[in-house]
C-alpha positions, 0 to 999 in steps of 0.5 A: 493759512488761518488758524483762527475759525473767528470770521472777524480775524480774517483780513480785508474783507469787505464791510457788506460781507462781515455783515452778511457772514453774521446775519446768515448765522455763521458764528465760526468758519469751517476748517475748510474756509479758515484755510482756503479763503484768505490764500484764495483772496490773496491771488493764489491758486488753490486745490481745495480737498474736504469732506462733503458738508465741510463748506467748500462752497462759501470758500470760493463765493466769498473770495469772488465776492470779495475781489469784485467789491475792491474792484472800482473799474469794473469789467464785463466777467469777472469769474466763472464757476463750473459744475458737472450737474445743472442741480450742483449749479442752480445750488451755487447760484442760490448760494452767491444769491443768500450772500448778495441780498445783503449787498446794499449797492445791489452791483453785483450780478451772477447768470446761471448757464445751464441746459434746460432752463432757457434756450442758448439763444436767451442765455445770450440775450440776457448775457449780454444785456444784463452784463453779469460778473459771475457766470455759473455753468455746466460744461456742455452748454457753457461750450454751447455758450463761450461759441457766442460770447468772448470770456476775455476778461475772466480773472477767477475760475473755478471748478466744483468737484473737480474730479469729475470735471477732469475725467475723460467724460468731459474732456472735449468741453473742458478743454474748449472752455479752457482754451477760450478762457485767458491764459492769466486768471487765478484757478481753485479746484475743489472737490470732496475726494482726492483728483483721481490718476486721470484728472491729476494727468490733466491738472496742467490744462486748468492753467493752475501755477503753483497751487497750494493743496489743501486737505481737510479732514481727509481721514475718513472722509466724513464730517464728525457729526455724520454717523455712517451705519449698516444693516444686514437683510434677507433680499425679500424684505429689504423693502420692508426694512427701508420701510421700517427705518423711515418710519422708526428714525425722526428726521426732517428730511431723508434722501433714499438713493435707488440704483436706478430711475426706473427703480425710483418710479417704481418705488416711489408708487409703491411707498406711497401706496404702503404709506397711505395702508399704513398710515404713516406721516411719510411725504415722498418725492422723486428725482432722477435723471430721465425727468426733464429739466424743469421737472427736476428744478421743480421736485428739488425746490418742492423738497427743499421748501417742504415743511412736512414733518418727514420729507423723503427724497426718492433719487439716484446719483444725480442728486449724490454730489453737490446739492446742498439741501438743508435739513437732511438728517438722514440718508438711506442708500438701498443698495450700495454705489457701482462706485465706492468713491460715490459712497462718500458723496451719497452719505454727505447730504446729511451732517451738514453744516454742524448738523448731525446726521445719520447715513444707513446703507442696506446689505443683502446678507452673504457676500455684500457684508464684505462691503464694510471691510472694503471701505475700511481699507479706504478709511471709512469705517460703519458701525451695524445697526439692529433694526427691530421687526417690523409690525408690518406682518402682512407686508408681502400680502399688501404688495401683492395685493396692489400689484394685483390691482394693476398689471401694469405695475408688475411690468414696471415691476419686471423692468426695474428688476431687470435695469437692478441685475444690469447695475449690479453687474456693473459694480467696480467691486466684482469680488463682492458683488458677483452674480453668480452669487446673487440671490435672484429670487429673493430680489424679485421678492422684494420688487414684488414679481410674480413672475420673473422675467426671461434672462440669460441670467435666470435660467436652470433647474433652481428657478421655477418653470416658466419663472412663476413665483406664484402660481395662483396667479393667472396672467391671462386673466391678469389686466391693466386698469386701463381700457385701452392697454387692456384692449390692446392686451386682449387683443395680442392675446387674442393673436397669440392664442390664434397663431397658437391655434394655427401651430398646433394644427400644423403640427397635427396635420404633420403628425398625420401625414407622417403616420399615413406616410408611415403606413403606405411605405409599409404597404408599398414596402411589402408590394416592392419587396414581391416586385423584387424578387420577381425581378430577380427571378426574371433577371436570373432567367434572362441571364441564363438564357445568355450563357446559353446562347454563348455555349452555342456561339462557342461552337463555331458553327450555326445551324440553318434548319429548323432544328429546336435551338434547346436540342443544339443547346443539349448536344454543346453542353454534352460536348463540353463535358466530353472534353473535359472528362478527355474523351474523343468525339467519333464523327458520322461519315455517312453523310460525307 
């Protein structure tokens, strides 16, 4: 490897490019290019592992660069460059594009292939018409793409953040692109964290021989002119604290990543509102992973063109890993990442390029302060960071006052709130980041709810009934701007009151008919338990009678005449207790 950083000490570079190298203001090589540009000239297989900012991407531009130049029979594609993203992709695209405009030949050309700027159909076309020599893609539309163009002649591949491009998630279209790719190229994998488990099982599948790893300023992971911090706060005035560091630190550009994109358009709204009350030299953009693809190429190309004293860009990951941006100096993460790997990727958008920089990162007090000692053990270390009272005293009013105006900013509102509970819930560090623990009140506050939203997570006595955080509130008379949500509100309203209506008269009429049920079982109680006992007394009667008629049977005999069966009923029952008292009968014989 070089241990020279001179770019006038490395060999067989082209004329064009020294040339290039010098007018783009590289004085001096990165640690990263002086030890990986001249082996990955000289046709070895490199894995490439450096810190974000560190200039990995020259590192594999210029050896591609380079070999094409020596080549005097020139063939269809030369290399090919994969990212995971199509912003990571566009960027190297603009990288190879910086470096070829001082190409005096203009021979050399790349393609981008990615979804979202043209069609499949169109990327062929110009595939085949402009004959490119080096095609950067992203894996789902260069599978679309390699499904109608033959890579055969491919020398150099080379994957950009490559531990993501080996995990699971992109397995079926990696594996596709490999198999269509020749068996003899040279592969350089680069990333800015070490290959996980997983993609150093599938490491075979590039077709690396023999590589040389590479590992740049691993310690930490971080460049020395990044300064990481933390700052402590209360949930409720997390927003406010952001507010206030946008406002006191002096940066050209900021990146502030939310936990999610419902996140990011709620607070984009709403910062813009504060800045304006404020009036705060504060310029705002929004970028997250819902927008369609020309909106996004178009939000990123505004923020990097921006000359606005402080530009802010408003984003989730999408933006964490490899988009190059000049002149950020400072990254703010709102909340921590699901994935404490991404931390590293979030905080090295600032610091690049010798630039200094700064990454705040934002901790609800309690348990989350345990976040710092976790990234200790992986050799990260953050400093705190006192960040002073905010002159803005009446900052929770000015939230509630907009989110008056408008309802449906609280519904936003509420469901940023409920997609913040759903990423928190998934954070792989579930010994700090545990729900039970977290301060659900204190982060409605800071979203600026009214109400808070019917969740199996909210429920119990320590939640106020009905979920209202502020019961001056009316929600019935609580309307939306607009006319045609505010008649459809009206109108479910309107619904609801009449099936309200229509449940509480079925609910009287029940009542009444129990209590009118009530009295008639009394009523008719009293009249059966009368009938009863007259039953009784008539069965009793019956049943006598029976066993009367049976004491005459038992006599043996039946009288024809006329004689009262009462009297014959006398007579047997006198028989009876002579027999058994053992006195005798005396016959009459005078009518014998």
């Amino acid at each position: 490897m070089s241990k020279s950083l001179d770019w006038k000490e490395l060999k067989n570079l082209s004329d064009w490019l020294k040339d290039a190298i010098d007018s783009m203001g590289f004085e001096q090589m990165t640690p990263v290019q002086a030890s990986t540009i001249p082996l990955f000239s000289r046709n070895k297989d490199v894995v490439v592992e450096a810190v974000t900012g560190s200039g990995k991407t020259l590192s594999f531009v210029i050896p591609i660069l380079n070999r094409i130049s020596a080549q005097k029979d020139r063939k269809e594609l030369f290399g090919l460059v994969v990212a995971p993203t199509r912003e990571l992709a566009l960027q190297i695209e603009k990288v190879f594009d910086s470096v070829l405009k001082f190409n005096p030949k203009e021979d050399i050309t790349v393609q981008t292939v990615v979804g979202g700027v043209q069609t499949l159909t169109e990327d062929v076309r110009e595939f085949k018409r402009s004959k490119p020599d080096v095609v950067v893609g992203t894996p789902g539309r260069l599978e679309q793409f390699f499904g109608k163009v033959i890579p055969k002649s491919v020398e150099v591949l080379v994957l950009d953040e490559a531990d993501r491009l080996l995990d699971l998630n992109y397995q079926k279209e990696m594996d596709f692109i490999f198999t269509s790719l020749p068996k003899q190229k040279r592969v350089g994998l680069f990333s800015a964290t070490m290959l996980s488990e997983v993609a150093t099982q599938n490491l075979h599948r590039t077709g690396l021989r023999n590589p040389v790893r590479i590992v740049v300023n691993a310690k930490g992971h971080k460049p020395k002119t990044l300064q990481l911090n933390y700052t402590v706060t209360e949930p409720m005035d997390k927003l406010m604290k952001l507010l206030m560091i946008l406002n006191k630190y002096h940066f050209q550009k900021s990146i502030v990543y939310f936990p999610t994109c419902v996140s990011v358009e709620y607070f984009y709204a709403l910062l813009r509102h504060l800045t304006h009350h404020y009036q705060l030299e504060l310029s705002f953009f929004s970028l997250h992973g819902k927008l369609k693809s020309q909106a996004r190429i178009r939000t990123m190309d505004k923020f990097d063109k921006s000359v606005e004293a402080k530009s802010v860009l408003m984003t989730t990951d999408v933006a964490a890993r490899g988009i190059d941006v000049a002149n950020v100096d400072l990254v703010v993460q709102f909340d921590p990442p699901q994935d404490p790997d991404m931390f590293v990727h979030r905080c090295g958008r600032a610091g690049r390029a010798n630039r200094q920089g700064q990454a705040i990162t934002l901790l609800n007090e309690g348990r989350e302060e345990d976040y710092v000692e976790l990234l200790e053990v992986k050799g990260i270390e953050l400093d705190e960071l006192k960040v002073e009272d905010s002159s803005f005293g009446d900052f929770h009013r000015v939230v509630k006052d907009w989110m008056l105006k408008d309802r449906s900013r609280h519904d936003k509102a509420v469901r940023s709130y409920v997609s913040f509970i759903r990423y928190y819930s998934k954070h792989t560090a579930t010994s700090i980041f545990r729900l039970k623990e977290l301060d659900y009140l204190g982060v409605a506050k800071s979203y600026g709810l009214l109400r808070l939203p019917k969740m199996p997570e909210i429920n119990g006595d320590s939640f106020p009934k009905d979920g209202f955080l502020d019961t001056s509130i009316n929600f019935r008379e609580y309307s939306y701007l607009d006319e045609a949500q505010e008649a459809k509100r009206l109108e479910e309203q309107a619904i609801e009151d009449k099936k309200l209506q229509n449940k509480e008269k079925r609910k009287e009429k029940r009542e009444n008919k129990t209590k009118t049920t009530s009295d008639n079982t009394a009523w008719s109680k009293s009249k059966s338990n009368k009938q009863d006992r007259s039953d009784r007394f008539q069965q009793s009667q019956t049943a006598k009678r029976r066993r009367d008629l049976e004491l005459v049977e038992d006599d043996g005999e039946e009288d024809d005449s006329s004689k009262d069966w009462k009297e014959l009923i006398t007579q047997s029952k006198q028989e009876k207790r002579l027999k058994k008292s053992g006195q005798q009968v005396m016959g009459d014989f005078d009518g014998l």
